[in-house]
C-alpha positions in Angstrom: -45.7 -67.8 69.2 -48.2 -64.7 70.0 -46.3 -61.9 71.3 -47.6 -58.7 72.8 -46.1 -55.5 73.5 -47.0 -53.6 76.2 -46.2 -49.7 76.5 -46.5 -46.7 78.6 -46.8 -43.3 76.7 -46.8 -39.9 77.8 -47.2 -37.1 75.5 -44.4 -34.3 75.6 -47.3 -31.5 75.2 -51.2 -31.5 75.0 -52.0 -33.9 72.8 -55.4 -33.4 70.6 -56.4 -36.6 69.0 -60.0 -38.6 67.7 -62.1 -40.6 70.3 -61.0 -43.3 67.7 -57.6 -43.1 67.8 -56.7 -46.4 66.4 -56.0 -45.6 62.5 -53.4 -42.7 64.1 -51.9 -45.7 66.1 -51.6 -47.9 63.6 -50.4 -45.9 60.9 -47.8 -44.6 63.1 -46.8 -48.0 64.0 -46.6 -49.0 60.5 -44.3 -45.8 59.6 -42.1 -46.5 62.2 -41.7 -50.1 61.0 -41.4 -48.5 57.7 -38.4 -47.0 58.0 -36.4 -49.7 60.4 -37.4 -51.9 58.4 -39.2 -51.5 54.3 -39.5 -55.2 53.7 -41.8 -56.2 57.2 -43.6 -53.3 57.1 -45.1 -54.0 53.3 -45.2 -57.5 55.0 -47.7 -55.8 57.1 -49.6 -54.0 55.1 -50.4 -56.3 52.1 -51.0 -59.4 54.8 -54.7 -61.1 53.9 -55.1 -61.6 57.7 -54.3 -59.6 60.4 -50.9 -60.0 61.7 -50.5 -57.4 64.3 -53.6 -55.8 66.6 -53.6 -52.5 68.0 -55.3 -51.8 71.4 -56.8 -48.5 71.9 -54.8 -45.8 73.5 -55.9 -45.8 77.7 -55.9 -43.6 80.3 -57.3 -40.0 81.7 -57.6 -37.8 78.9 -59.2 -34.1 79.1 -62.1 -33.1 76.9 -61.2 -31.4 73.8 -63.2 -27.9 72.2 -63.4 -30.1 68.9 -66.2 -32.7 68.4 -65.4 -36.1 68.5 -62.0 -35.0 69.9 -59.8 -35.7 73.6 -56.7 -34.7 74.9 -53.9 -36.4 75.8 -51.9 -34.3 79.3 -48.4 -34.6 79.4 -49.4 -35.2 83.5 -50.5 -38.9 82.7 -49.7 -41.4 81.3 -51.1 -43.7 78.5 -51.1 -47.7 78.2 -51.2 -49.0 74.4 -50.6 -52.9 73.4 -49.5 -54.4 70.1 -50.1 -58.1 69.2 -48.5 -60.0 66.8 -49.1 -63.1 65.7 -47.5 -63.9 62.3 -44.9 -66.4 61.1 -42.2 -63.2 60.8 -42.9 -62.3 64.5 -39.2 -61.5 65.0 -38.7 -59.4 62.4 -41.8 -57.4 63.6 -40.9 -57.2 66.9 -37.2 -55.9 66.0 -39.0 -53.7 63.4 -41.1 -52.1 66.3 -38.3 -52.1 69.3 -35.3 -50.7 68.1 -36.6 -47.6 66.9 -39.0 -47.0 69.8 -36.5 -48.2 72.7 -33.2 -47.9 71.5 -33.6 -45.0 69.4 -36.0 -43.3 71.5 -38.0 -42.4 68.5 -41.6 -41.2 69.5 -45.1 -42.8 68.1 -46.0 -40.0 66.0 -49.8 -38.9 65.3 -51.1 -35.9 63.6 -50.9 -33.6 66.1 -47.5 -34.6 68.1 -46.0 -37.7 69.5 -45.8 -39.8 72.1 -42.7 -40.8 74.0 -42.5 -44.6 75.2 -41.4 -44.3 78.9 -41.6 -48.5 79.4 -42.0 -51.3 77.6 -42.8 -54.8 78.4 -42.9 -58.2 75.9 -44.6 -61.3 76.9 -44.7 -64.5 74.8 -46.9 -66.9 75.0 -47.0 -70.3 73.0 -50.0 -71.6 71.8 -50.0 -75.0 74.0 -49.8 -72.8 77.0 -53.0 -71.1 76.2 -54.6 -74.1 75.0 -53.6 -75.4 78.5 -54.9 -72.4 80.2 -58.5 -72.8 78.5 -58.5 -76.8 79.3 -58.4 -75.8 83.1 -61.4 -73.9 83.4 -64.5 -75.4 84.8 -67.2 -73.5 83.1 -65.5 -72.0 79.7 -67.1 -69.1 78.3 -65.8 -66.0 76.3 -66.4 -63.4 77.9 -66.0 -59.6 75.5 -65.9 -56.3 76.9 -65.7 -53.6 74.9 -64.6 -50.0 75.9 -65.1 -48.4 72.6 -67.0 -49.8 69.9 -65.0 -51.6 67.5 -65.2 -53.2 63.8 -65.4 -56.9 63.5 -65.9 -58.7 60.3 -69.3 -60.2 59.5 -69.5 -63.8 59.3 -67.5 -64.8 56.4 -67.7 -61.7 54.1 -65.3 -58.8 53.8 -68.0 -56.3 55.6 -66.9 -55.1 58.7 -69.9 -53.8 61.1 -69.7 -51.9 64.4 -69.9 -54.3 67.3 -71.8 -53.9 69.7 -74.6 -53.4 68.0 -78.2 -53.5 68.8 -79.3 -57.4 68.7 -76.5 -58.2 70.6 -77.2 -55.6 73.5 -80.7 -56.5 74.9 -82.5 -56.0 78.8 -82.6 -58.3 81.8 -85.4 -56.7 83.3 -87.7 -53.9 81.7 -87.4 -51.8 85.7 -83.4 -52.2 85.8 -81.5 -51.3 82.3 -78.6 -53.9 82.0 -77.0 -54.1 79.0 -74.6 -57.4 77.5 -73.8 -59.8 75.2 -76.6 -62.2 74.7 -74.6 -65.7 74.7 -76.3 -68.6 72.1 -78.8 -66.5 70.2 
């Protein structure tokens, strides 16, 4: 069953990281597996397909001096998600939630860590969101993206930055709207 994990972060001290922050994440993730648990976290790694996503970390950060760079302020807080969807979900989730809740261990980056203040887990099976989607009068997907991101490219092993320019395209040539075009 698809299970996401659902955190709240606050750095203990200004926190300088990429725009991208998602390799940090993930590798920090996979560290922390790493030492709760050596077997799932090579699981992990040397998977063929994905079997846990990473959102991108959100909230109010402060511009950084560096290019390319923000800053995380210990006076907010951060949301991050984890998705998992592999046959060893429990080990996974065990492998992520015992260091980070009962052990208190921080997410560690490059530059410092990141204390998990809550934690939430939902589970969702895959009937119920097949149920969900049979409900819906007019079904479309529907993608919005608040930092580019890589998706693979038809059935090859490139990855390309999505959005990318055939997909944005304008409404009007007056009014600049940018989206998804849908069927083309």
């Amino acid at each position: 069953m698809p299970q996401k994990i659902s955190f709240v972060l606050r750095p203990k001290e200004m926190l300088e990281m990429p725009w991208s922050e998602g390799y940090q994440l993930y590798s920090a993730i996979l560290n922390i597996m790493q030492h709760a648990d050596e077997e799932i976290s090579r699981h992990i790694h040397n998977s063929p397909i994905s079997s846990i996503s990473i959102s991108a970390l959100n909230g109010k950060f402060k511009m950084s001096k560096r290019p390319k760079h923000k800053v995380a302020d210990p006076a907010n807080s951060y949301n991050f998600s984890i998705g998992i969807t592999d046959p060893k979900e429990a080990e996974i989730f065990r492998s992520i939630i015992q260091p980070l809740i009962l052990k208190e261990q921080d997410i560690q980056l490059d530059k410092g860590g990141l204390r998990v203040e809550e934690a939430t887990s939902t589970t969702e099976n895959f009937e119920d969101i097949l149920a969900a989607a049979g409900r819906l009068d007019s079904p479309f997907v529907e993608f919005n993206f608040y930092f580019p991101t890589c998706i693979q490219y038809r059935n090859t092993k490139v990855l390309e930055m999505f959005p990318h320019r055939e997909a944005v395209f304008l409404l009007d040539p007056g009014k600049v709207e940018c989206g998804l075009s849908r069927g083309s």
